[in-house]
N, CA, C and O atoms as a GROMACS GRO file, in nm:
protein
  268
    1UNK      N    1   6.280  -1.574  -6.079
    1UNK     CA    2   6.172  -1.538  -5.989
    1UNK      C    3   6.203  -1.597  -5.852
    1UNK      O    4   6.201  -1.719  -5.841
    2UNK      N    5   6.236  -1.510  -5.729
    2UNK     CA    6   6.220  -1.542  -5.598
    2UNK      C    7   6.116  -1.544  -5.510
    2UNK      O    8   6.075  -1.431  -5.483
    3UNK      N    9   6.066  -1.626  -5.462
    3UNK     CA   10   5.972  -1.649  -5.402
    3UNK      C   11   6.004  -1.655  -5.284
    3UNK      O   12   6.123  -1.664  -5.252
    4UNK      N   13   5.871  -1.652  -5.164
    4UNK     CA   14   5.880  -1.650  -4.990
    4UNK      C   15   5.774  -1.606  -4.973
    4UNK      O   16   5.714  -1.522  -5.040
    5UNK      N   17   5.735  -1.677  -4.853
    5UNK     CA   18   5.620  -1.672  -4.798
    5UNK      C   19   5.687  -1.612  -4.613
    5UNK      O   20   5.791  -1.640  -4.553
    6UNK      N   21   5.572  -1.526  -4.576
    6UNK     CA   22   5.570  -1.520  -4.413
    6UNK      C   23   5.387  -1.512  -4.371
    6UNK      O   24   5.290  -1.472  -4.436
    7UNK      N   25   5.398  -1.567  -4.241
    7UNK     CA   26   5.286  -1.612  -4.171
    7UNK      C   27   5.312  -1.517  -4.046
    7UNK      O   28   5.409  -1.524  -3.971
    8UNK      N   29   5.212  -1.433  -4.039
    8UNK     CA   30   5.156  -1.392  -3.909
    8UNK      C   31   5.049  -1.392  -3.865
    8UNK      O   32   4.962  -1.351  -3.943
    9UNK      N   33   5.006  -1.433  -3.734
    9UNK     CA   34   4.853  -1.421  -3.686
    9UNK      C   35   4.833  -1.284  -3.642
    9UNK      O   36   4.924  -1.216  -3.593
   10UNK      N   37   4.701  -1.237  -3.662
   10UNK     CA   38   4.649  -1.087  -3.614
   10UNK      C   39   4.484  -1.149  -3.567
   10UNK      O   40   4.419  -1.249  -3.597
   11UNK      N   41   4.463  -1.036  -3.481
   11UNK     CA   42   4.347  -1.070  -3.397
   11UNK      C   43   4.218  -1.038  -3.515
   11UNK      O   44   4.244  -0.993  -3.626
   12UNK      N   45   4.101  -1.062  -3.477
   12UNK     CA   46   3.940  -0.974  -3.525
   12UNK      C   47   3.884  -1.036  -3.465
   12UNK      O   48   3.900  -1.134  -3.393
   13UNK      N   49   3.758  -0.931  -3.518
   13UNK     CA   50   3.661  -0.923  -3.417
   13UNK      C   51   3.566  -1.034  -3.450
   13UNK      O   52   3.554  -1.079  -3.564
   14UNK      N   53   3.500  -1.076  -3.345
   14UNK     CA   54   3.474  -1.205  -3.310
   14UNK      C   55   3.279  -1.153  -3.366
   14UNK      O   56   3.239  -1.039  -3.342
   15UNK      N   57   3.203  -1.243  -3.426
   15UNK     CA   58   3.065  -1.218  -3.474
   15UNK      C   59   2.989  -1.249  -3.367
   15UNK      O   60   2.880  -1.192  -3.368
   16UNK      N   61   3.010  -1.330  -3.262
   16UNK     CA   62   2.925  -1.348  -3.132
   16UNK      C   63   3.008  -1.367  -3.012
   16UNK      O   64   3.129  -1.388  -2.995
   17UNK      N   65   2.922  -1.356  -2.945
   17UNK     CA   66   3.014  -1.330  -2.795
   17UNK      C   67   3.054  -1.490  -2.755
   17UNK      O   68   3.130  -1.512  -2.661
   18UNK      N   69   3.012  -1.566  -2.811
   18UNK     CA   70   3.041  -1.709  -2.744
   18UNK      C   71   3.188  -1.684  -2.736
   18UNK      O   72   3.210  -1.685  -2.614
   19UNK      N   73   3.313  -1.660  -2.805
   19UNK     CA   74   3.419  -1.701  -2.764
   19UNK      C   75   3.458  -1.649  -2.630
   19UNK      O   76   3.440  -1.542  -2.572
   20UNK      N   77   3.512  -1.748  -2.605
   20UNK     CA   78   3.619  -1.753  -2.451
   20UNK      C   79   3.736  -1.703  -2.432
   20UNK      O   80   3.797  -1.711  -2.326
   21UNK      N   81   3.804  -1.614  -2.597
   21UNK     CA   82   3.911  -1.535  -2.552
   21UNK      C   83   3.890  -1.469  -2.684
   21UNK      O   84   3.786  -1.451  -2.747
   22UNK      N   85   4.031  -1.431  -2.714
   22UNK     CA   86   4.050  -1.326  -2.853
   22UNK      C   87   4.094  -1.384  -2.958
   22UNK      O   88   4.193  -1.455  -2.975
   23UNK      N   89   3.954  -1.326  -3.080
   23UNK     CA   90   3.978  -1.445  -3.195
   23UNK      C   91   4.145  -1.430  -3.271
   23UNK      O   92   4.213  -1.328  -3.266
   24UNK      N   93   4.171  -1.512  -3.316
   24UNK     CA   94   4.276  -1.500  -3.427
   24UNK      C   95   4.247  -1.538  -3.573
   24UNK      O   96   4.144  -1.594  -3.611
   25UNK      N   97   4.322  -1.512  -3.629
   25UNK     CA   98   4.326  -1.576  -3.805
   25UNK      C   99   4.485  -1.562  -3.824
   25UNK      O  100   4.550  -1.478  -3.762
   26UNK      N  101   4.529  -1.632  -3.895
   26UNK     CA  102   4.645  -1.628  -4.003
   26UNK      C  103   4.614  -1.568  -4.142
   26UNK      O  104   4.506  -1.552  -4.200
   27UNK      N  105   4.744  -1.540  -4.178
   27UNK     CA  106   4.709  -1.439  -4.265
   27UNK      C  107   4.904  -1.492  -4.327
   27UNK      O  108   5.002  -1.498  -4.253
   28UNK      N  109   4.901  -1.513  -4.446
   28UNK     CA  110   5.015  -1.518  -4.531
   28UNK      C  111   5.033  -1.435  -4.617
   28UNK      O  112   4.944  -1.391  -4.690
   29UNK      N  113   5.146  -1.402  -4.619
   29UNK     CA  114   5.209  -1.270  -4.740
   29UNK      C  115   5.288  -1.367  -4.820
   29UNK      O  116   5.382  -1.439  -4.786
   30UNK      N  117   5.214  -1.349  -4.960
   30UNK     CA  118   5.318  -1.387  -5.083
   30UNK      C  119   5.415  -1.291  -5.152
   30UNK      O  120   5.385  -1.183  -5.202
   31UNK      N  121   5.528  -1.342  -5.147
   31UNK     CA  122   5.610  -1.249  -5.165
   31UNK      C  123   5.687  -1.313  -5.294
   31UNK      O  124   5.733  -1.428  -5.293
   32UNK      N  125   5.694  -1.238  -5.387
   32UNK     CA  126   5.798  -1.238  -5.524
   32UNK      C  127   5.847  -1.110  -5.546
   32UNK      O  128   5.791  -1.000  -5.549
   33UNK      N  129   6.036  -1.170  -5.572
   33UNK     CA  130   6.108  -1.067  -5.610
   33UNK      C  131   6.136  -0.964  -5.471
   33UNK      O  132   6.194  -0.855  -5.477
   34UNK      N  133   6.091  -1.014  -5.371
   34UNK     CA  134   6.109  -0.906  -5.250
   34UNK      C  135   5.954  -0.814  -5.228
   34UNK      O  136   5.918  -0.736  -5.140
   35UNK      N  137   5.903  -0.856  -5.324
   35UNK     CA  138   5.733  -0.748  -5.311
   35UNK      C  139   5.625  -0.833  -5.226
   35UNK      O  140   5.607  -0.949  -5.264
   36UNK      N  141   5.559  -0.791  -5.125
   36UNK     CA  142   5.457  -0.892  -5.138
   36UNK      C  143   5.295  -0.832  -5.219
   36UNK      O  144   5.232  -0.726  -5.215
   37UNK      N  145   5.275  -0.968  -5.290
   37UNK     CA  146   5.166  -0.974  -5.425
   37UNK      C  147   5.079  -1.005  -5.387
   37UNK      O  148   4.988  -1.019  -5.469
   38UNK      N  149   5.061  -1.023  -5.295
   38UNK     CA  150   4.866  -1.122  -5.221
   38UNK      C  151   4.896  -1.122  -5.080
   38UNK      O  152   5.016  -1.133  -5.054
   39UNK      N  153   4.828  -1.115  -4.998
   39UNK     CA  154   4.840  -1.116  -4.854
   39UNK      C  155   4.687  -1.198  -4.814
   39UNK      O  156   4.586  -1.128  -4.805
   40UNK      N  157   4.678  -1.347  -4.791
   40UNK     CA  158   4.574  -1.473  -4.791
   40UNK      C  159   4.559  -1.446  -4.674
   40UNK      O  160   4.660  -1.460  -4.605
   41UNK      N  161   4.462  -1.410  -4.622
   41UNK     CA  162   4.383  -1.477  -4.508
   41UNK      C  163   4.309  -1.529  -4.487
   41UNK      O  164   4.200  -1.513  -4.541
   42UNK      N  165   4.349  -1.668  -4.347
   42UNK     CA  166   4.338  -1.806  -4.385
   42UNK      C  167   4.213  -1.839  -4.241
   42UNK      O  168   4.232  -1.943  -4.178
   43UNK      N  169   4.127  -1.773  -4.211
   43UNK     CA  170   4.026  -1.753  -4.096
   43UNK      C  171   3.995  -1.905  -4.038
   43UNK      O  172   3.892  -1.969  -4.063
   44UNK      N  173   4.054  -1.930  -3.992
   44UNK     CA  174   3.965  -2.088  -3.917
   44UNK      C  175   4.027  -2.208  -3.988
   44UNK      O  176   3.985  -2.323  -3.995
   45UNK      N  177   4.159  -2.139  -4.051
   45UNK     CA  178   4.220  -2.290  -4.081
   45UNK      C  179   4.346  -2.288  -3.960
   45UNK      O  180   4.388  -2.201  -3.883
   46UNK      N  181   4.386  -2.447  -3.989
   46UNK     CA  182   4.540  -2.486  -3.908
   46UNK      C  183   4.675  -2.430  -3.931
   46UNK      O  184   4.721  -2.375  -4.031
   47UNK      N  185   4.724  -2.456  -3.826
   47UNK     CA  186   4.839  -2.429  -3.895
   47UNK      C  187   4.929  -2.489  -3.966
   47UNK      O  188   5.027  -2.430  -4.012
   48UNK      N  189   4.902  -2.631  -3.984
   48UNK     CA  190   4.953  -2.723  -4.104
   48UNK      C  191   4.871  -2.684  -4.215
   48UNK      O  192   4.926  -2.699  -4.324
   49UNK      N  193   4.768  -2.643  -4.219
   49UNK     CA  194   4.726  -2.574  -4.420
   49UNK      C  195   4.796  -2.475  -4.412
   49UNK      O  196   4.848  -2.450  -4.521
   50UNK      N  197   4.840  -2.364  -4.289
   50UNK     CA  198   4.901  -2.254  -4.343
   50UNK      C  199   5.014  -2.277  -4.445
   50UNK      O  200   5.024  -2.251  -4.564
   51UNK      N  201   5.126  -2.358  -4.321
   51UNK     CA  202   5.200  -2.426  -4.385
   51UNK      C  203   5.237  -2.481  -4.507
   51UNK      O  204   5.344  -2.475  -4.568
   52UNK      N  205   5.112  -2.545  -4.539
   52UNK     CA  206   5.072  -2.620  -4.721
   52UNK      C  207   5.064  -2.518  -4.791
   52UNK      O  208   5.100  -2.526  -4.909
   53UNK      N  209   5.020  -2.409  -4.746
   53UNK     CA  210   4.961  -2.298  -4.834
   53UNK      C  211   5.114  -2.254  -4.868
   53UNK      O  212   5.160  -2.280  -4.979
   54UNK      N  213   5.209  -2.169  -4.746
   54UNK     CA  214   5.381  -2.120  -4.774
   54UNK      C  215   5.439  -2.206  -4.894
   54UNK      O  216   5.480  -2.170  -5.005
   55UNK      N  217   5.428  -2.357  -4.828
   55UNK     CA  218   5.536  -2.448  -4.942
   55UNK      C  219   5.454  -2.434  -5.095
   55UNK      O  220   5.514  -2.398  -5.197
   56UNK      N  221   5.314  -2.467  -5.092
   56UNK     CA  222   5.270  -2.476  -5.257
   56UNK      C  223   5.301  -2.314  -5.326
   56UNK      O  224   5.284  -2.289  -5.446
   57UNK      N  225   5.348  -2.216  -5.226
   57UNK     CA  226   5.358  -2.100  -5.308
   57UNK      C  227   5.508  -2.088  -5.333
   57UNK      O  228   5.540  -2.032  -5.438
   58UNK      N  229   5.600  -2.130  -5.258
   58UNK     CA  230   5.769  -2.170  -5.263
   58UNK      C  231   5.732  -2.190  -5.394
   58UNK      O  232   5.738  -2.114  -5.490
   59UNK      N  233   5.672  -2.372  -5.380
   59UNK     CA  234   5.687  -2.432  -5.549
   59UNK      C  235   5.659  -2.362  -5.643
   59UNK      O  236   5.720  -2.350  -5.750
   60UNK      N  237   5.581  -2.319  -5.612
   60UNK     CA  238   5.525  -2.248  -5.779
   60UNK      C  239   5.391  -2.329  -5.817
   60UNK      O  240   5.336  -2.322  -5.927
   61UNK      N  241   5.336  -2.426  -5.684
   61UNK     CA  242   5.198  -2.492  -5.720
   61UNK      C  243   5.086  -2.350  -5.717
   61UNK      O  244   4.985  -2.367  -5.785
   62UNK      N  245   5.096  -2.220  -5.647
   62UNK     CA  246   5.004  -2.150  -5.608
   62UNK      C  247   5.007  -2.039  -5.744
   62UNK      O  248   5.128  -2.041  -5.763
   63UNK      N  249   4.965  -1.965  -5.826
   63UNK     CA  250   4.982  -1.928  -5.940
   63UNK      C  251   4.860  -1.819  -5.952
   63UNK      O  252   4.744  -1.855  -5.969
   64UNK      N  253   4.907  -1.652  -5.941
   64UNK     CA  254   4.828  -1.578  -5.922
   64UNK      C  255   4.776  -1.507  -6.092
   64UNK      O  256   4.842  -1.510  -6.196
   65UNK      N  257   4.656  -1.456  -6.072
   65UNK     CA  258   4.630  -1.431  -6.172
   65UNK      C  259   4.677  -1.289  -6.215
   65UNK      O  260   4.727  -1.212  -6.133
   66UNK      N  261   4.660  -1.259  -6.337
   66UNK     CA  262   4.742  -1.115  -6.373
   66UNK      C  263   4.692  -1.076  -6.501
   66UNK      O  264   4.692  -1.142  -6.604
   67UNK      N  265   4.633  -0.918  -6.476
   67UNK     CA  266   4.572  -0.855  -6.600
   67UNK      C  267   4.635  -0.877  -6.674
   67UNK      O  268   4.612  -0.838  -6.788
   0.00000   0.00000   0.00000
């Protein structure tokens, strides 16, 4: 089993006008075998949990469920 993770940020839309620019979120693709199996988006976290999130899915700490 090969595993990999990639991280990209994409914009949305913001629920009130208070912000001062254009919202973002992160968003991770889990990828096994070359497929990606879950695509996490991670709304209002850092980018060191993203991070935590890539490596615990490398390891094999992150463990998806399956009919």
């Amino acid at each position: 089993m090969n595993r990999a993770a990639s991280v990209r940020k994409v914009q949305t839309v913001g629920v009130t006008n208070e912000s001062s620019g254009p919202d973002t979120m992160y968003v991770v693709d889990l990828i096994e075998d070359g497929q990606v199996v879950e695509s996490r988006k991670l709304p209002g976290k850092s980018k060191a949990y993203v991070d935590d999130v890539c490596e615990n899915w490398n390891n094999g700490i992150i463990q998806l469920l399956v009919d």
